[in-house]
C-alpha positions in Angstrom: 105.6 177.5 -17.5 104.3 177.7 -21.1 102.6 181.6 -21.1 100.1 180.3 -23.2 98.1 177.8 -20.0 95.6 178.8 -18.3 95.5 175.7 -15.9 97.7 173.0 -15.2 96.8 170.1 -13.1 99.0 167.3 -11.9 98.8 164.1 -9.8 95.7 165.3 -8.4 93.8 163.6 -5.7 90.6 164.6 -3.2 90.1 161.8 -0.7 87.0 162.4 1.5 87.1 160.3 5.3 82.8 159.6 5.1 81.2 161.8 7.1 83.1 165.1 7.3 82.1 168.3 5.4 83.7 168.8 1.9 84.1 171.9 1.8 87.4 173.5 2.6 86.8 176.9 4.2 84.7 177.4 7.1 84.2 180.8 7.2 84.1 183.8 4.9 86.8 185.5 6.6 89.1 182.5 5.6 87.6 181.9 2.1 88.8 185.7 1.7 92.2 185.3 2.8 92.8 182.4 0.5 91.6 184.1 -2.3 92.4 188.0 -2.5 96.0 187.1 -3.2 98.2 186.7 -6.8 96.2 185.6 -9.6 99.3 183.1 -9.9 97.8 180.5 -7.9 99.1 177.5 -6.7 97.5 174.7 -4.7 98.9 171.7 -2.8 98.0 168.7 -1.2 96.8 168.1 2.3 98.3 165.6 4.6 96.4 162.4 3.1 97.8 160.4 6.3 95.2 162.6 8.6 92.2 160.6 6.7 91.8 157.2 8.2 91.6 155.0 4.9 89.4 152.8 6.2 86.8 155.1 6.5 87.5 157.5 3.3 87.2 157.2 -0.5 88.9 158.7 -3.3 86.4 161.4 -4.9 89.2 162.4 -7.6 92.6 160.3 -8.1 95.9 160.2 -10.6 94.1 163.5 -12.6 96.4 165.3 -15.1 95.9 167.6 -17.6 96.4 171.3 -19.2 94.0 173.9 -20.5 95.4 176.1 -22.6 94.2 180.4 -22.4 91.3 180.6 -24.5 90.3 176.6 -25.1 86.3 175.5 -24.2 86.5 172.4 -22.3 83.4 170.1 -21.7 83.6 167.7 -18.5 81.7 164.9 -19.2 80.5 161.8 -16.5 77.8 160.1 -14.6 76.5 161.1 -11.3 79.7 160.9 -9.1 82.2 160.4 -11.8 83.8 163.5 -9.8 83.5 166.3 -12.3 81.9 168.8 -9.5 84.6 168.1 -7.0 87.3 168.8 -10.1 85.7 172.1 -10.5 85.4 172.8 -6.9 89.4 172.6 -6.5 90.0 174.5 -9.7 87.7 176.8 -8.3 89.5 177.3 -4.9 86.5 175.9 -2.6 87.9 173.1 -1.9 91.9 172.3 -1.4 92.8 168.4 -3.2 94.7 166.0 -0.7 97.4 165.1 -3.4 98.8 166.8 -6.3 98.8 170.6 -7.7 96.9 172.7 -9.2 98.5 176.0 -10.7 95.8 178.8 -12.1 96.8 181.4 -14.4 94.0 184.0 -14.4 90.9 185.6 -12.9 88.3 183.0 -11.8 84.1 183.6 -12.4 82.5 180.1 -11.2 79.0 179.4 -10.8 79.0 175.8 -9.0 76.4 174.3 -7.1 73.6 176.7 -5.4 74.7 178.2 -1.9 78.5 178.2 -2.8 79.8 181.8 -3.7 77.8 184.2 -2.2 77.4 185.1 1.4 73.8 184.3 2.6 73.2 187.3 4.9 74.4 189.9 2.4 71.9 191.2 -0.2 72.1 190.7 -4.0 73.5 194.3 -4.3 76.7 193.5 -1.7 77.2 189.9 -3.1 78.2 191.7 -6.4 80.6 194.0 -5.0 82.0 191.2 -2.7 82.5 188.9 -5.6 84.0 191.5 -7.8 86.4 192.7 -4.6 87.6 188.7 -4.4 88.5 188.9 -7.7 90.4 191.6 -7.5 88.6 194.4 -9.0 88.6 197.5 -8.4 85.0 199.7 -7.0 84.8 201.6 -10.6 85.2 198.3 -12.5 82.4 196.6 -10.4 80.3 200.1 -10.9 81.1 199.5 -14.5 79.8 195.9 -15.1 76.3 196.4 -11.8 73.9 197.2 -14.4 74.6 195.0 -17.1 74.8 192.1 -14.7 71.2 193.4 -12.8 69.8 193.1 -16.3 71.2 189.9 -17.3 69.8 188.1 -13.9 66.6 189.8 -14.2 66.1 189.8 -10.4 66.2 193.9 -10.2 63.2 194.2 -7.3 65.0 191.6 -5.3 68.2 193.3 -5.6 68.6 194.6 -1.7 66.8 190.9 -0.3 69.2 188.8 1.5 70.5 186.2 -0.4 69.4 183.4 1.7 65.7 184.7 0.9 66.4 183.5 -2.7 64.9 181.0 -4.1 67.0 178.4 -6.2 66.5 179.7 -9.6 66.7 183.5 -8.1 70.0 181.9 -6.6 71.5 180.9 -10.1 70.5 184.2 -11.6 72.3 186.0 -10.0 75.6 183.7 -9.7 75.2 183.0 -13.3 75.3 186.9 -14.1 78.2 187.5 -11.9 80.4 185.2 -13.0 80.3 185.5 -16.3 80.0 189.5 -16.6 82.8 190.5 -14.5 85.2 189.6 -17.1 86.8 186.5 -15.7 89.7 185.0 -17.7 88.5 181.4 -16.3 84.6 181.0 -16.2 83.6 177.6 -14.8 80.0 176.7 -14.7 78.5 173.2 -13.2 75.4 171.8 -14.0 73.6 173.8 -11.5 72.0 175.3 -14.7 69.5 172.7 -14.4 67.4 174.8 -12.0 66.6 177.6 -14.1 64.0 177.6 -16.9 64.8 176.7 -20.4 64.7 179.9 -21.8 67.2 181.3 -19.0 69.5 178.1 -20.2 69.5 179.6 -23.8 70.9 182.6 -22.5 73.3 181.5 -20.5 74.8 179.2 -23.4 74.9 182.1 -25.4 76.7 184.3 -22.9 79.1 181.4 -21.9 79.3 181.4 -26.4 80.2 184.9 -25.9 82.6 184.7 -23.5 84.6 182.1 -25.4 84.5 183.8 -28.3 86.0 186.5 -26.7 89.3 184.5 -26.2 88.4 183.6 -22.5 89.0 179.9 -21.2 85.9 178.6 -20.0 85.3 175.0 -17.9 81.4 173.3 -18.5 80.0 170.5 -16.9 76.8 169.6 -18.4 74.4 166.9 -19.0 73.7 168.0 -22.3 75.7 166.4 -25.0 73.7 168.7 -27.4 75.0 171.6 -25.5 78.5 170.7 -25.0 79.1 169.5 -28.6 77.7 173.1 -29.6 79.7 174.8 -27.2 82.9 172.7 -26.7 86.0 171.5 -28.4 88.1 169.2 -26.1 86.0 167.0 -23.8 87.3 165.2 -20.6 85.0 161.9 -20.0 85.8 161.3 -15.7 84.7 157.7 -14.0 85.1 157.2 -10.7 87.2 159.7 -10.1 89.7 159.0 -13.1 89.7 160.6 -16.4 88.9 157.4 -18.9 89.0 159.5 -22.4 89.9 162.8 -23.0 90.1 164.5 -26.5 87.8 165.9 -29.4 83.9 166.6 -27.9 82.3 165.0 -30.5 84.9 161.8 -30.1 84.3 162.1 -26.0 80.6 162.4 -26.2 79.8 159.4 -28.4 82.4 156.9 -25.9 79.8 158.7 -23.0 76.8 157.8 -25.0 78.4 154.5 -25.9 78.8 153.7 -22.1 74.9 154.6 -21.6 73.7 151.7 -23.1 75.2 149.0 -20.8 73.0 150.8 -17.7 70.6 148.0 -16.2 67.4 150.3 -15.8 67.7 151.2 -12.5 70.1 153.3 -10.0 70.8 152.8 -6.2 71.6 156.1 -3.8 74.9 155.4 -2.5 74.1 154.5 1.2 77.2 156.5 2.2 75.9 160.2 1.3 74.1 162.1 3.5 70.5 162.8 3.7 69.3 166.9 4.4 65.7 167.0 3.8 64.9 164.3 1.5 66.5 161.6 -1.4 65.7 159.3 -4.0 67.2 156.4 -2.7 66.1 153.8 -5.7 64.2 154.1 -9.1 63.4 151.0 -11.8 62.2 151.0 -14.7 59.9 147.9 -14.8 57.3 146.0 -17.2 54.8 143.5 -15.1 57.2 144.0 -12.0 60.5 143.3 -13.5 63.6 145.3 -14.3 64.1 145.4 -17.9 65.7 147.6 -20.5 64.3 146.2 -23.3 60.6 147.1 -24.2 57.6 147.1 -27.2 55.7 149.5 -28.4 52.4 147.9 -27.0 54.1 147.9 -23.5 53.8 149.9 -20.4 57.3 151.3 -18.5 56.8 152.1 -14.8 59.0 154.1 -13.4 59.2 152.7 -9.6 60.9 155.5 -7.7 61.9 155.0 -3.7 62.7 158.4 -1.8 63.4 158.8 2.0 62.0 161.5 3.8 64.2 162.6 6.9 62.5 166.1 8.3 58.8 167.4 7.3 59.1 168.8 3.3 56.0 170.7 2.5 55.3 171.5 -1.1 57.8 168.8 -2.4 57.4 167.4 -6.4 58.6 164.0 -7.9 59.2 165.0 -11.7 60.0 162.5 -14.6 61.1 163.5 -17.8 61.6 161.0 -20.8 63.9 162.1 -23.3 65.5 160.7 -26.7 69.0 159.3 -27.0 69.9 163.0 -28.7 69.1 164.8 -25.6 65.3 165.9 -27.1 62.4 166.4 -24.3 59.7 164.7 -25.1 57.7 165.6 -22.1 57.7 166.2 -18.4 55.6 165.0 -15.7 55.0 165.8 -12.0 53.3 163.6 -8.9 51.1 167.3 -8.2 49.8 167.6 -12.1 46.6 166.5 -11.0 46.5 168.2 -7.5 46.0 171.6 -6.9 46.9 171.0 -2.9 50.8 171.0 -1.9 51.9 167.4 -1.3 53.3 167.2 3.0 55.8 164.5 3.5 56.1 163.3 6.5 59.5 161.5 7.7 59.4 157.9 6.4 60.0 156.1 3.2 57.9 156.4 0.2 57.0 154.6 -3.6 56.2 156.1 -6.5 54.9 154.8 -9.6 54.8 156.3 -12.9 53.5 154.5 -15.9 54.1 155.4 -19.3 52.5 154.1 -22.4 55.1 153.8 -24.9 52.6 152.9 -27.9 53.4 156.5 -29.6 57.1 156.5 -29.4 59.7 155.2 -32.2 62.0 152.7 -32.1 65.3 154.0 -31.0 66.7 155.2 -27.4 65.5 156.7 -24.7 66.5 157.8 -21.2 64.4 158.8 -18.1 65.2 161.9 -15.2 64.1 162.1 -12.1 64.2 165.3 -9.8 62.8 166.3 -7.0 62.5 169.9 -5.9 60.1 172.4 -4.2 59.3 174.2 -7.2 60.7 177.8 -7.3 62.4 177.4 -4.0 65.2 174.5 -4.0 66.0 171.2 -6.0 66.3 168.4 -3.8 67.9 165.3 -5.4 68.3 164.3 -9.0 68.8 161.6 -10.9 70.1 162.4 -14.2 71.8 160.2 -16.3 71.4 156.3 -15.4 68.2 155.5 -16.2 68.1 153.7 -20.4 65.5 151.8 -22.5 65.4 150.9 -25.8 61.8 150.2 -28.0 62.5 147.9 -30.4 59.3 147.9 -32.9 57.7 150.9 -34.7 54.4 152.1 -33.4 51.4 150.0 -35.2 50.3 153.8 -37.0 53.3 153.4 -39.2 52.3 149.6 -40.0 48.9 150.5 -40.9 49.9 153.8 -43.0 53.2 152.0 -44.5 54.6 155.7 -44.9 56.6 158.0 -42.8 55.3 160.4 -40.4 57.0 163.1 -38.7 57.1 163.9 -35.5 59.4 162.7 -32.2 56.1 161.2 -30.9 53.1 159.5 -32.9 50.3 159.7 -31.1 46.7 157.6 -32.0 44.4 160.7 -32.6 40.6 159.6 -33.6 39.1 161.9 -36.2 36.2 162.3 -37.3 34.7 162.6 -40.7 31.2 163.5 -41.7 29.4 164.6 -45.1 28.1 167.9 -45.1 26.7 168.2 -48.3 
C-alpha cells in the first residue's frame, strides 16, 4: 500500500432488500466497538446471498477508486445517484455487501442529521464522545472544547440533550466537531442545506481551511459553485455507478450537461419509506401541461403533490428558483402570507405555485422544493430535477434596446412630475 492514500476503495457494492433499516449498527455500544480500534481500517462485504434479490436493489455497485492524503474530492449526482450511502460506508455507519474499503487516517464526518451523536447525551458529552471514538485523548478534546463551542455558536444549549436540538442546532454542532478535532479525513454531505447561508460561508471556509492544511477532505454538495471553488477531482455517481470521474470543472459541466435532458417534473420513488410526510410528485406546468420550454409572457406553476402520514403541525412547502450558475433568485414559502402555523392532517395534498416569469432573462433555470418545520427538522427535498429554459428576453430590454443589469428585470412604474 502506496503511504501516500488516504482511501482506497474496490469492487464496492451496498445492496439494500426494501424495507429493512440501512443502517449498520444498532446500538451505540456496537457502533463503539467497531470504531475505537486501528486507524488502519479495513472493511468487507456482507454475505450478499442473505438479501433476497427479488426484493433488494443495488444502492452502490462495481465502485473503485483512490484518494490520495491531502486531495479535495467533490461527489457529484442527482437525488439517489448514491453519493450519501458512499459516504456512509467510508464513514463506518454502514458496512458495503461487496468489495473493500481500506482507510488510512482519523475520520470527522458530518452526514445526514441524527447520525453521530447520541440523542440522550448533552452537547457537552457528544464532544467528548466523539473525540474518545476517534481516538483522542481527554487533554486533546480539552484542547480543541472551546474553539469548537465558538464555532457552533450554540454555547447556552451546550448541557441540553441532543435530541432537544433543533435541525440547524443539530448541524452546528456536528459541523464544529468534525471538522475541529483535527481529523485527517473530513467528510461532509449535503446536510449543510439546513443551516443558514451565512453559517454555510463558514463552513466552506473552515472545510477551505482544513484542506489547506494538507488534510483529505470528501464533499457532497449541490452547489457546483461551491464544489468548483473548493474541489479539484470530482466523482459524478448515477445509479449507483461512478459515470465520470476526473477534473471538477470537467465533472461539473458533464453534471450540468445531464440537467438539461430533465422532463420538468420528478416522481418519489414508491419504494422509500414515508416518516412524517413526502413530496411524492412536483411539475412544472403552463395551462396544465408539462413543459420545459417557456416565454417570457408566460406563467410556470409549480404543481407539487405531498403525502401526509401522521399529524405535522407547523410544516412549510418552500420553492426556490435559481439560475443555471447556482444564483438564488428568490425563495418562497406556502405560510408567507399566514401568520397561523399550517396543521396537516393525514391525507394527500396539492400545491400550486405560480410564477410570472416576465422579469427573468433568457437562459436556465432550475426550481427546489423543501419541506421542513422551520428551525426544528427538514422533511423532504427535492433538489436537483426540476429544469426550464426561457427562450425570449423580457419586453423592457426590447423597448430600451440597451443592456440592463441585474439577474432579474423587473417592470417598476415611475413617476415623473415638474416641480418648477
Amino acid at each position: 500500500m502506496s503511504d501516500d492514500v488516504a482511501i482506497r476503495v474496490k469492487n464496492l457494492g451496498k445492496r439494500y432488500k426494501l424495507g429493512q433499516q440501512t443502517g449498520g449498527y444498532k446500538t451505540m455500544g456496537e457502533t463503539i466497538t467497531r470504531l475505537v480500534k486501528s486507524p488502519f481500517r479495513r472493511f468487507q462485504h456482507q454475505d450478499s446471498k442473505k438479501i433476497d434479490g427479488a426484493d433488494a436493489f443495488w444502492a452502490l455497485k462495481n465502485i473503485s477508486f483512490e484518494v490520495k492524503k491531502g486531495e479535495v474530492i467533490g461527489f457529484i449526482g442527482r437525488n439517489g445517484a448514491g453519493k450519501s450511502t458512499l459516504l456512509k460506508i467510508l464513514s463506518r455507519i454502514t458496512a458495503p455487501t461487496e468489495g473493500t474499503v481500506e482507510v488510512h487516517g482519523r475520520i470527522g464526518s458530518l452526514l445526514e442529521v441524527g447520525t453521530g451523536f447520541h440523542p440522550e447525551l448533552t452537547g457537552r458529552e457528544n464532544i467528548f464522545l466523539s473525540g474518545s471514538i476517534m481516538g483522542m485523548k481527554k487533554a486533546e478534546i480539552d484542547e480543541k472544547f472551546d474553539e469548537i463551542v465558538e464555532f457552533s455558536e450554540i454555547e447556552k444549549f451546550l448541557d441540553t440533550p441532543v435530541k432537544r436540538y433543533s435541525s440547524g442546532m443539530y448541524v452546528r454542532l456536528a459541523f464544529a466537531v468534525a471538522a475541529h478535532l483535527d481529523p485527517e479525513i473530513l467528510i461532509v454531505d449535503e446536510v449543510l442545506a439546513v443551516g443558514d447561508m451565512k453559517f454555510q460561508k463558514k463552513c466552506l471556509g473552515k472545510m477551505s481551511d482544513v484542506a489547506k492544511g494538507g488534510r483529505t477532505v470528501l464533499f457532497v454538495s449541490h452547489n457546483m459553485g461551491a464544489m468548483t471553488t473548493l474541489c479539484k477531482t470530482g466523482f459524478l455517481l448515477s445509479n449507483g455507478s461512478i459515470i465520470k470521474e476526473g477534473e471538477i470543472k470537467e465533472v461539473v459541466a458533464h453534471y450540468l450537461d445531464q440537467m438539461k435532458d430533465r422532463t420538468g417534473q420528478y416522481i418519489r420513488d414508491a419504494s422509500e419509506p414515508i416518516k412524517k410526510l413526502a413530496i411524492s410528485r412536483v411539475t412544472l406546468q403552463r395551462d396544465n401541461e408539462v413543459v420545459t420550454r417557456y416565454y417570457n409572457k408566460d406563467v410556470l406553476n409549480v404543481t407539487i403533490d405531498i403525502i401526509v402520514k401522521t399529524v405535522v403541525f407547523g410544516a412549510q412547502l418552500a420553492v426556490g428558483l435559481y439560475t443555471g450558475s447556482d444564483d438564488c433568485i428568490f425563495s418562497t414559502t406556502n405560510q408567507d402570507w399566514s401568520e397561523e402555523k399550517e396543521i396537516l392532517e393525514p391525507g394527500i395534498y396539492r400545491l400550486i405555485c405560480p410564477i410570472q416569469l416576465n422579469t427573468l432573462r433568457k437562459g436556465s433555470y432550475y426550481i427546489t422544493i423543501s419541506s421542513s418545520v422551520p428551525a426544528v427538522e427538514v422533511l423532504d427535498t427535492v433538489e436537483d430535477q426540476l429544469l426550464f429554459e426561457i427562450l425570449d428576453e423580457p419586453a423592457c430590454l426590447l423597448q430600451l434596446g440597451q443592456g440592463r443589469s441585474g439577474m432579474i428585470l423587473p417592470i417598476i412604474h415611475w413617476s415623473i412630475d415638474k416641480t418648477a
